[in-house]
N, C-alpha and C positions, 0 to 999 in steps of 0.2 A: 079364682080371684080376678076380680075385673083390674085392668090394665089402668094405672094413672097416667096421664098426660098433662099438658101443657100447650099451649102456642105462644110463640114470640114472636111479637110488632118489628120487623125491615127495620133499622133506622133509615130516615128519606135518605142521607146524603149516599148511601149504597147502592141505590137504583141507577145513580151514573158510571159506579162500579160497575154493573152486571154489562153494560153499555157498553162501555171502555172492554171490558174483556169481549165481547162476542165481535168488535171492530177488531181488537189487536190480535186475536187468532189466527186474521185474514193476513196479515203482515210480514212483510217476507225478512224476517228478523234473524241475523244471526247470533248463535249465544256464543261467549267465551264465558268456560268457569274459571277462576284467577284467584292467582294467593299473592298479597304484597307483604312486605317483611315491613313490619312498620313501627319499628323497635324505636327507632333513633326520632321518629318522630312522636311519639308518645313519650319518649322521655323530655322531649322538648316542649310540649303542651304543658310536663307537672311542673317543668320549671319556668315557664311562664305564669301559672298560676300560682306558683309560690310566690309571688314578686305581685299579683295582686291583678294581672290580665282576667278579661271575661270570654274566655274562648274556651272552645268546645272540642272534641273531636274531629263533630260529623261537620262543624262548620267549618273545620278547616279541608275537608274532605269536598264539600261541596267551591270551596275558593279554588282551589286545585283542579275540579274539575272544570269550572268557569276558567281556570286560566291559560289550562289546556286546550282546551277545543277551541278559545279565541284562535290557538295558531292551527286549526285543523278545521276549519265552519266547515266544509264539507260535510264532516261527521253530524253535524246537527241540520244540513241542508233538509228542505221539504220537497219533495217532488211537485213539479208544476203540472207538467204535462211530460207525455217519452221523450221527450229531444229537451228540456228544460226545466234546471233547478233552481231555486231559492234558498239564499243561506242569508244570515245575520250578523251585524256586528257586533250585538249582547248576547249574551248565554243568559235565560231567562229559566229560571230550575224548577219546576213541579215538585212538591216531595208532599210528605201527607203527616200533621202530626194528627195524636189520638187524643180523641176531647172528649171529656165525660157531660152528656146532653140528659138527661132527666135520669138520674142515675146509673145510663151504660154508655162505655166507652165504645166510640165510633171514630172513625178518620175522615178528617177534613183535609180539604186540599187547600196548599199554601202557595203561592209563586213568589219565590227570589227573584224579581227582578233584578236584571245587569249585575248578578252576581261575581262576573270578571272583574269589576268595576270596584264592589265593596271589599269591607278590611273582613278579616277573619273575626273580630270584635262585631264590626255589624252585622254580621251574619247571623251568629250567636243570638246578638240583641232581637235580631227579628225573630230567630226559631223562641226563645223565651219568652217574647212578648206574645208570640200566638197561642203558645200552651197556657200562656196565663190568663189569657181573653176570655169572660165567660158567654157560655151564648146559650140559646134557647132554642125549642125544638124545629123553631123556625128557620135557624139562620144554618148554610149550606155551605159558606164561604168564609174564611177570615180576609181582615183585616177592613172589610165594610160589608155593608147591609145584601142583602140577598135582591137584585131588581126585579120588579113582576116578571120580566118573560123567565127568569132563571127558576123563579117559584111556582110557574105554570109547569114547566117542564118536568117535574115529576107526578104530574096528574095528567099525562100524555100517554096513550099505548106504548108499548114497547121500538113497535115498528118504525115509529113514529120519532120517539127518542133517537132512535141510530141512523135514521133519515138526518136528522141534527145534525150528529157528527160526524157524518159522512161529508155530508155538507161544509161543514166549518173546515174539514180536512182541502176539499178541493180550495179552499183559498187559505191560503200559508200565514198571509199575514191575519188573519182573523182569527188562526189555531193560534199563531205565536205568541200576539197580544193577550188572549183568555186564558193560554195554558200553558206558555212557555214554548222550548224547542227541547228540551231536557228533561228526562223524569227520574225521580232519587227516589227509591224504597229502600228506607233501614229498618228490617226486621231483627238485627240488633242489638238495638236499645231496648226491645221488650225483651231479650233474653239470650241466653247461651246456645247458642245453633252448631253444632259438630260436622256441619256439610254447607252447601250451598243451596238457593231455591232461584228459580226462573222465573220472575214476572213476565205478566202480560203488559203492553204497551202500545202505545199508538204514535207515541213520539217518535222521533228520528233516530235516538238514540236513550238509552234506560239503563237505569244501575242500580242493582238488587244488594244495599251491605249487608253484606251477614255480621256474624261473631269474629270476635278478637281471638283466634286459638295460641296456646303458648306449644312451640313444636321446635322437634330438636333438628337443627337443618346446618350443612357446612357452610363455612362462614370463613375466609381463607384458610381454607383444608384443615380448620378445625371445625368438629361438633360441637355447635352450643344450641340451646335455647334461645328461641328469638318468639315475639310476637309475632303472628301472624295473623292480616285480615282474611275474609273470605268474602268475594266480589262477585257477581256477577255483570259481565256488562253485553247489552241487547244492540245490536247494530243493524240497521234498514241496510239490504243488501241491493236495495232501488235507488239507492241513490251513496254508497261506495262501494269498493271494490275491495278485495281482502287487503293488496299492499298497502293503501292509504290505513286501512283498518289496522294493520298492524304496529306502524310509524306511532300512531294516536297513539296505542297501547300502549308501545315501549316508552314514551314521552311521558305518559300520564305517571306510570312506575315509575319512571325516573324520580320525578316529583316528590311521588307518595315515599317513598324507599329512603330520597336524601331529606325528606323532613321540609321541605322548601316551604318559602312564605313565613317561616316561625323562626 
């Protein structure tokens, strides 16, 4: 019996995908897998939403992180050159939601601007406002039009692409501005995950959410059930050092753990 087949059309905006992965392999990243207990702040989110707030989870996730790394830029620094760093005073956050483009769903990159800055309401408002943007096979970007060099750029070789961002990498401020200092992948929201996953990145620093697991863990020397996330977080080990890396951690958990911001 002869074999059936198929072929399926790339969506364009995945060819800066393939890009980003073959640059952020080169990257001297280190991973932490991480569980937060995030009980107390989930219970805080439904009773905010009972009262009629428009807040989120992940938005409140991504304020937290913006509001952590304000007191650690280090952790988001870019490397300038061996003897010199560049850090920021906004946390500007990459994250990717998934749009449905001529019937398949594809991910679009979004940047949170000065996300330290905004409420956990605006956050929210901008993730909702991009998923609900309609766009066409054309468009590669939320929140405005795609400009010709950006639409040339996937009708360039390969080589040629990652010349790009190699490029845009040796100057920090022209990574910052197009792509943030921060990358957020919530794998998530599309579903129930019972482990952790490691993205690739090129940013300074990257956080893979996973799932919410419900797990029985002691809790002033009693066992109970608590919620627990499942994190990944990727840190340039070019530009800090584990103890600063670690300070960040415990801070960030702090956070996430006492429900803070809500």
């Amino acid at each position: 019996m002869k074999s059936l087949f198929r072929y399926h059309k790339i969506p364009q905006s995945r060819i800066a995908t393939f890009d980003v992965v073959s640059i952020g392999l080169k990257k001297h990243h280190v991973s932490g897998l991480l569980e937060f207990d995030v009980t107390e702040g989930r219970q805080k989110l439904r009773a905010l939403k009972r009262k009629g707030a428009k807040v989120s989870f992940n938005a409140w996730l991504l304020k937290l992180i913006g509001k952590t790394i304000v007191n650690h830029r280090e952790v988001a620094a870019f490397l300038v050159n061996k003897r010199k760093l560049i850090s920021f005073d906004d946390v500007n956050i990459s994250m990717i939601v998934e749009k449905e483009i001529n019937g398949k769903k594809v991910p679009i990159p979004l940047l949170i601007k000065k996300a330290n800055e905004k409420s956990i309401e605006e956050i929210a408002l901008e993730i909702d406002t991009a998923r609900m943007q309609v766009l066409t096979g054309n468009d590669i970007v939320l929140h405005s039009k795609p400009k010709l060099y950006e639409q040339l750029y996937y009708y360039l070789p390969g080589f040629i692409r990652r010349i790009i961002w190699q490029l845009m990498l040796l100057k920090p401020k022209t990574a910052y501005r197009n792509m943030g200092n921060v990358s957020v992948t919530s794998l998530g929201m599309m579903g129930k995950i019972n482990g952790w996953f490691i993205p690739v990145s090129i940013h300074p620093v990257s956080f893979g959410i996973g799932s919410i697991i419900k797990k029985a863990v002691v809790v002033d020397n009693e066992v109970k059930v608590r919620e627990i996330l499942n994190m990944t977080i990727l840190l340039d080990h070019d530009v800090i050092d584990g103890a600063p890396m670690v300070r960040f951690v415990n801070d960030l958990c702090r956070a996430i753990e006492n429900g803070e911001e809500l």
